[in-house]
C-alpha positions in Angstrom: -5.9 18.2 -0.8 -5.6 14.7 0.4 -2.8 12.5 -1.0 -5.3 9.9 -1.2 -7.5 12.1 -3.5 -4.7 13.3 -5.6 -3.8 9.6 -6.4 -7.2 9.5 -7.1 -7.2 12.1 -9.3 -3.5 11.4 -11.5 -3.4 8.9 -13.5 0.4 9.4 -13.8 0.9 8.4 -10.1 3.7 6.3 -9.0 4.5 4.4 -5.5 8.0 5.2 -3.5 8.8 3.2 -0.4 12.2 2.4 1.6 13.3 -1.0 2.6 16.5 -2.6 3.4 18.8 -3.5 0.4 19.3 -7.0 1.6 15.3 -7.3 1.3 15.2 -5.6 -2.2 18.4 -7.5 -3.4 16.6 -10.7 -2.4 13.5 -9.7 -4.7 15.8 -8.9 -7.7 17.2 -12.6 -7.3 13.8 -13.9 -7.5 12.7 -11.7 -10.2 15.8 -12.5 -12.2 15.1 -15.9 -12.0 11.6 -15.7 -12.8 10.5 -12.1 -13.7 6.7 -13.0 -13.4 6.9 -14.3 -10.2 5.3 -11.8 -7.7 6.9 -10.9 -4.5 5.0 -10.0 -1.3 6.2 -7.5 0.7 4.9 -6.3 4.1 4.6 -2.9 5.9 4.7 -1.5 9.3 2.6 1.2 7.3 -0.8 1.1 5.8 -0.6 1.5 1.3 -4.2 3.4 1.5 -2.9 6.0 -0.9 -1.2 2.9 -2.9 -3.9 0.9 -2.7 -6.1 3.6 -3.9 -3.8 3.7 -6.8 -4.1 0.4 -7.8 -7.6 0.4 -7.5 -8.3 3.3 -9.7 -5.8 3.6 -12.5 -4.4 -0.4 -12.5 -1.0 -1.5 -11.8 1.6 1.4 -10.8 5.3 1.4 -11.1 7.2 1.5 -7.8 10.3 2.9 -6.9 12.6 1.9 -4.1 15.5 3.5 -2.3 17.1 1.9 0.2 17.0 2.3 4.1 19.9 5.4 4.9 20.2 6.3 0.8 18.2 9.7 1.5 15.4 9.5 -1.8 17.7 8.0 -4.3 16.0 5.7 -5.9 18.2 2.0 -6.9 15.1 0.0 -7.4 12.1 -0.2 -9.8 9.3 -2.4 -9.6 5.5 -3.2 -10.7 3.2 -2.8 -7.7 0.1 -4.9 -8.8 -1.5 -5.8 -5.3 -2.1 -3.8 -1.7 -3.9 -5.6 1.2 -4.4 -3.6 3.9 -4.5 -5.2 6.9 -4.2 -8.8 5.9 -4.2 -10.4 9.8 -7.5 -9.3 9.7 -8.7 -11.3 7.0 -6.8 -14.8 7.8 -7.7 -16.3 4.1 -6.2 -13.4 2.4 -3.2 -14.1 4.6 -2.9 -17.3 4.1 -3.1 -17.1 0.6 -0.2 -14.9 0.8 1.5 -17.0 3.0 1.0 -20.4 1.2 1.6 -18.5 -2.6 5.2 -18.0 -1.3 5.6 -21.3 -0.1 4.1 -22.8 -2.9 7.1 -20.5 -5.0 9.6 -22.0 -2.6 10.3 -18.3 -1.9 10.8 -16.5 1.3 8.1 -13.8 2.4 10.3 -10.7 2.2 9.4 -8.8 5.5 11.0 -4.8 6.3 12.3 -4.8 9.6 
């Protein structure tokens, strides 16, 4: 079975991703600051099965470990939001792009 159709299919689904602990630590800054302030995040890979997620059962929790930690997990997070592909739709991106600048906050990208 697909992963995209398990997700589907449990509603008890969660989101794990890696990314560098000087990006994460950054978001925890922000978040302490202002813990409804959203942070974008972007991806070398394509969030279908997250997305799918989101779409289906609502917001997801997300857990992060960092880049070299093996699967422990330091992080936790709220993933509310996946757009695929957003240079392909240059509104959506710039929305993105200007909600960041509008928070005075960096866009946190994964190298």
């Amino acid at each position: 079975m697909r992963l995209e159709t398990q997700v589907k299919q449990n509603s008890h689904c969660a989101v794990f991703s890696r990314n560098y602990s000087e990006h994460l630590d950054e978001a925890v800054e922000i978040s302490n600051c202002n813990p409804k302030q959203p942070i974008t995040f972007r991806s070398s890979v394509v969030w279908s099965s997250a997305k799918k997620a989101i779409e289906t059962h609502g917001q997801r929790k997300i857990y992060f470990a960092t880049v070299g930690d093996f699967n422990l997990v330091k992080y936790e997070g709220n993933l509310e939001k996946v757009e695929l592909n957003p240079e392909l739709n240059p509104q959506t991106a710039q929305e993105l792009i200007m909600f960041d600048r509008a928070a005075n906050y960096p866009i946190i990208i994964p190298k």
